[in-house]
N, C-alpha and C positions, 0 to 999 in steps of 0.2 A: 277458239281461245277459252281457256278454262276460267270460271269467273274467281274472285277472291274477295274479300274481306279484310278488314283491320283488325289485326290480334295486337291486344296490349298485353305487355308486360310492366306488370305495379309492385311499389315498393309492399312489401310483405307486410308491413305494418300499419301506414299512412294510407295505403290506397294509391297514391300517389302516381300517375303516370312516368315511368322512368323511359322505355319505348315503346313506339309502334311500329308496326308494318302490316303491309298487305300482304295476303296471305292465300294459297287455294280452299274454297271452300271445301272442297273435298277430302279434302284429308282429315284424318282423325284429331281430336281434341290435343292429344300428346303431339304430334306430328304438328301443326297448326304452334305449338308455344314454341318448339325443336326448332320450326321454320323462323318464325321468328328470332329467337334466341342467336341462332345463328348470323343472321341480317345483324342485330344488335353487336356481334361482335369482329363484324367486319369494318361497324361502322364506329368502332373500338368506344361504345357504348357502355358507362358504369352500371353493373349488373348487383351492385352492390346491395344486399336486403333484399334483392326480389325474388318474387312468389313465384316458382319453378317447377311447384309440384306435380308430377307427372308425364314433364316433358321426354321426349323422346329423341335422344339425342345420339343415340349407336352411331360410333364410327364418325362424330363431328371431332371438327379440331378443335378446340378450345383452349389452345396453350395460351399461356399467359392471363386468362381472362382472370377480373376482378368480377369473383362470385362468395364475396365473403357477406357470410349472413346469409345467402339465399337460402332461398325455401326447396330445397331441392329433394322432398320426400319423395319416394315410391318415383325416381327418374330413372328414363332408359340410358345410363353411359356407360352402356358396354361397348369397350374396343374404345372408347374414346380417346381420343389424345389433349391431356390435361398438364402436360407437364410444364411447370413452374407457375400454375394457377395458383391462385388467392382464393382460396379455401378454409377460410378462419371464422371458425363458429358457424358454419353451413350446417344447416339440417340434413343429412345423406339417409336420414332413416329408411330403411329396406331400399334404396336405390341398386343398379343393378350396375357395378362397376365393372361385372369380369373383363378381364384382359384389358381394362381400363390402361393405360396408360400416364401413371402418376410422378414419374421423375419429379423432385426437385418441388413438387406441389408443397404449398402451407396448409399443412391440416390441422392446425392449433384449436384444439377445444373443439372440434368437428363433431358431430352427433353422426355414427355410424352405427348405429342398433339395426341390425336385423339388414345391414348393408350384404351384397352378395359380391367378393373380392376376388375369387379365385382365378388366377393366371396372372392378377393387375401389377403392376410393376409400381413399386412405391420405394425406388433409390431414392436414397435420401430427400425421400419424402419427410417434413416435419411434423411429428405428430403430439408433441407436448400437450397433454390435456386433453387429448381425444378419446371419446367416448366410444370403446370397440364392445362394448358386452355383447355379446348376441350376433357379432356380425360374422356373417360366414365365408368357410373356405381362409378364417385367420383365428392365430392362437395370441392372446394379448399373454405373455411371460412375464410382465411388470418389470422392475428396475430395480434386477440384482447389485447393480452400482450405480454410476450415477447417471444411466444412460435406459431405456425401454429395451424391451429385446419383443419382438413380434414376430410371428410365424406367419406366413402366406403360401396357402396351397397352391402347386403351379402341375400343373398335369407331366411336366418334363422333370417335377420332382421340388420339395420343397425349397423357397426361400429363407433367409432370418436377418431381419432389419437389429439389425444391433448397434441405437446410436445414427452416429453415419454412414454406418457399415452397411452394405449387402451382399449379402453371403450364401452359396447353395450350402447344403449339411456339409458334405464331405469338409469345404472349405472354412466354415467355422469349428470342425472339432480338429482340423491341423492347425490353427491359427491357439485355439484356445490351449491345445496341449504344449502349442510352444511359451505361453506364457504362466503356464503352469503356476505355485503356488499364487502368484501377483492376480491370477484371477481362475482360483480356486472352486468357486460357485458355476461357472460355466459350464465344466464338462457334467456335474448332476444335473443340472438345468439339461444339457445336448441330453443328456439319457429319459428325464420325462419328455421330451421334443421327440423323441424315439417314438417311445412307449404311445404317448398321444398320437401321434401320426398314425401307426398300426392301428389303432381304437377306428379312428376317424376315416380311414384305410387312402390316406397322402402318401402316395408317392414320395420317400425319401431323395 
């Protein structure tokens, strides 16, 4: 029997014990908060502000969880399944999201610098005020109207978050040329989305 230990997860700020669990000593540092983390959200555990940094979470499920404000720098959640998590004001910085699975997530004011996205699925994902500078495998387009328009590289060929939209290319330049002058800005927008893509060498 393998021995274990009590890994805490603390509020970010306060210090504050939010949970524990036992845990295999064995395992790695990241692996050891991942293990836990997971325990905490079976035991539908408020994750709310806590200090996450590093954990290693590939391929956990985490939908729904309440991870707003955590400290989730430099985390493993690639492949993860996060959709319709509480994601609002999270630290993601350089987190390792690819093929994350983000449906329907809140990503309100989220800190993604230097986050790694590429393949992640962000349907109507919310992203008002989220901090994309720097993050990779996505093009932040800003808000030709009154909506964000983002780009997410996906090896099967690009995405474009537009609003509540998700869209491959093909399907946002038929959608946009049928609404022609009423959103006139679009298709030069679809033409730097071109142009960038080939730079960056995205699969259209």
């Amino acid at each position: 029997m393998s021995k274990t230990e009590t890994m805490e997860i603390k509020h970010r700020y306060t210090g504050a014990v939010l949970f524990s669990a036992r845990v295999d000593v064995s395992l790695s540092d990241g692996l050891k908060i991942g293990a836990a983390v997971k325990l905490a959200i079976k035991a539908d555990a408020n994750l709310a502000d806590a200090n996450l940094a590093g954990a290693n979470l590939a391929g956990a499920n985490l939908a729904d969880a309440n991870l707003a404000g955590a400290n989730l720098a430099g985390a493993n959640l690639a492949r993860a399944y996060l959709a319709r998590a509480y994601l609002t004001d999270a630290n993601l910085a350089g987190a390792n999201l690819a093929g994350a699975n983000l449906a329907d997530a809140n990503l309100a004011r989220a800190y993604l610098a230097r986050a790694y996205l590429t393949d992640a699925n962000l349907a109507d994902a919310y992203l008002a005020g989220a901090y994309l500078a720097g993050a990779n495998g996505l093009l932040d387009c800003g808000s030709p109207y009154s909506w964000r328009v983002v780009i997410v590289a996906h090896t099967d060929g690009i995405r474009i978050i537009a609003g509540c939209r998700w869209m491959t290319f093909k399907e946002a330049t038929a959608r946009w040329k049928k609404r022609g002058e009423e959103r006139a800005l679009m298709l030069p927008l679809l033409a730097y989305v071109k142009a960038a893509a080939k730079i960056k060498g995205w699969k259209l």
